[in-house]
C-alpha positions in Angstrom: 82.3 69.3 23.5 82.8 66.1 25.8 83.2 66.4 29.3 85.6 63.6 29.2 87.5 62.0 26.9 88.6 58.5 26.4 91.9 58.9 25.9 92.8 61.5 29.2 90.6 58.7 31.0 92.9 55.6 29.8 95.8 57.6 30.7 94.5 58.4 33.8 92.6 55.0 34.7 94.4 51.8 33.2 97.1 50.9 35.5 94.3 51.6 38.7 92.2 49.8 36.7 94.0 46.6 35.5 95.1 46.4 39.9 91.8 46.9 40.5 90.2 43.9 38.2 93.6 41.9 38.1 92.4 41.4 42.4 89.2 40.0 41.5 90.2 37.6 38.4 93.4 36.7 39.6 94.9 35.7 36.9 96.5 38.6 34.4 95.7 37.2 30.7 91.7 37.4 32.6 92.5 41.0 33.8 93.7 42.4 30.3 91.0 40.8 29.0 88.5 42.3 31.6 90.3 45.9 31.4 90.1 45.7 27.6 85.9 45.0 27.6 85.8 48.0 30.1 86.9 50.4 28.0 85.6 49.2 24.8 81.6 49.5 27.2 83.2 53.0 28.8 83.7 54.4 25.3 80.2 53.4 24.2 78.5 54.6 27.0 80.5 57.7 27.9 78.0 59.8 26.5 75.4 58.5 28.7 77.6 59.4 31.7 75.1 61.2 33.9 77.9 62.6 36.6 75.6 61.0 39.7 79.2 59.3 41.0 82.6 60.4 40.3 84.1 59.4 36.8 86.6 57.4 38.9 83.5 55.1 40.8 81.7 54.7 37.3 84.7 53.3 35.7 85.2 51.1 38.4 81.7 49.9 38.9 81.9 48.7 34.7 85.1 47.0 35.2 84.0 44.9 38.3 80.8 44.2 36.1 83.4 42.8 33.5 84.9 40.9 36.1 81.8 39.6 37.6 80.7 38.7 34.1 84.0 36.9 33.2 83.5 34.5 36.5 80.3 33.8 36.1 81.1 32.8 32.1 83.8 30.4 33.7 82.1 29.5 36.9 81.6 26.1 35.8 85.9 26.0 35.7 86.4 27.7 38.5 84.3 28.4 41.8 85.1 32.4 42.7 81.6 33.1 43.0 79.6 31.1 45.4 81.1 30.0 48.9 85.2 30.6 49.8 87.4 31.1 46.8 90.0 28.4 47.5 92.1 29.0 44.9 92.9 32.2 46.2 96.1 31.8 48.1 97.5 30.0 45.6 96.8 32.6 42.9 98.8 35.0 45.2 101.8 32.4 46.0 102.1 32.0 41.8 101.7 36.1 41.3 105.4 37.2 40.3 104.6 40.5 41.4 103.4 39.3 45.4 106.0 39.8 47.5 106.3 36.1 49.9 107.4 37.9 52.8 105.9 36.0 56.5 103.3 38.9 57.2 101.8 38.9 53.5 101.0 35.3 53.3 99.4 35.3 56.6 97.6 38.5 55.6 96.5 36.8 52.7 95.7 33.2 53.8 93.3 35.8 56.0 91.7 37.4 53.3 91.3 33.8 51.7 89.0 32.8 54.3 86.6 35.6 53.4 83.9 35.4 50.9 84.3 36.6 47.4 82.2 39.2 48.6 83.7 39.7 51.8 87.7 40.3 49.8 86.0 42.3 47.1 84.5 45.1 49.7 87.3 45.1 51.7 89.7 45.4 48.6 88.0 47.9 47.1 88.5 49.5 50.6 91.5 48.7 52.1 93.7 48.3 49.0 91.7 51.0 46.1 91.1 53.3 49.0 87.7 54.1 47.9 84.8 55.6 49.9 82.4 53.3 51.5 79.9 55.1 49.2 82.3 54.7 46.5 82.1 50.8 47.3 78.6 50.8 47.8 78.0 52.2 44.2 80.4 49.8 42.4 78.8 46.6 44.5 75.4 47.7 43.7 74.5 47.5 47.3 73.1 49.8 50.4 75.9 52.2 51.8 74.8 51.1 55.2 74.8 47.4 54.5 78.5 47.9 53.1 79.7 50.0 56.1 78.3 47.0 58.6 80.1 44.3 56.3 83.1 46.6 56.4 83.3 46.8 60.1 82.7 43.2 60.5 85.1 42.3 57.8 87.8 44.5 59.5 86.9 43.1 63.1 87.3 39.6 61.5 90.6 40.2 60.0 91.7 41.7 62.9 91.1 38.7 65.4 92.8 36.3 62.7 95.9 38.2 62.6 96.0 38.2 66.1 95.7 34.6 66.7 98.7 34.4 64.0 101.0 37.1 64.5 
């Protein structure tokens, strides 16, 4: 008998999920798009799931994956990948569901100034409330490399606010 099962896990995962991708596409047609691959490869490979991570962190580490391998199939459109993501902002300021007070654009024209690396750890943080292990796994990267970027992200974000607020 299965461990898990697709269906509990949808229930469980979708909404977290489509957040979760719709803050690294932007854009929600992208997202549904990206959450809908996700679970068409988390059904395929559920079987394989080997338990080394929480379900939670493997789900999330194939739907940033999709995302990943959405942007990089439309780099050439648009530039999320390399260097500042300067469409950023004004995917937030179009988002029907952001909320244009003062503080939240200034929050945000912050996080626009970080990498797409930078915003994705410091999302997956700050806004998914994951473990920086958690991160670390999803990223594909050294725990100890994330937890420096992390500190530095934070200290960053910190001083920007304060030159602002």
């Amino acid at each position: 008998m299965e461990k898990f099962k697709i269906e509990h896990l949808i229930d469980d995962y979708s909404d977290e999920m489509y957040w979760f991708v719709r803050k690294i596409v932007k854009s929600h047609h992208d997202a549904e798009d990206v959450v809908q691959n996700s679970w068409i490869r988390i059904n395929n490979n559920l079987n394989s799931f080997r338990e080394e991570s929480n379900i939670k962190t493997w789900i999330f580490k194939i739907s940033y994956n999709e995302s990943i391998r959405l942007l990089e199939k439309n780099k050439k459109k648009w530039n999320y990948i390399e260097g500042e993501d300067n469409r950023y902002i004004e995917s937030i300021k179009s988002d029907t569901y952001f909320c244009g007070e003062d503080f939240h654009l200034k929050f945000h024209n912050v996080l626009g100034k970080l990498s797409f690396e930078e915003r994705n750890i410091f999302q997956l943080k700050y806004f998914d409330d994951l473990k920086l292990n958690e991160v670390s796994q999803i990223i594909d990267s050294n725990e100890n490399t994330i937890k420096t970027k992390y500190y530095k992200i934070t200290k960053f974000i910190e001083g920007e606010l304060k030159k602002i607020v």
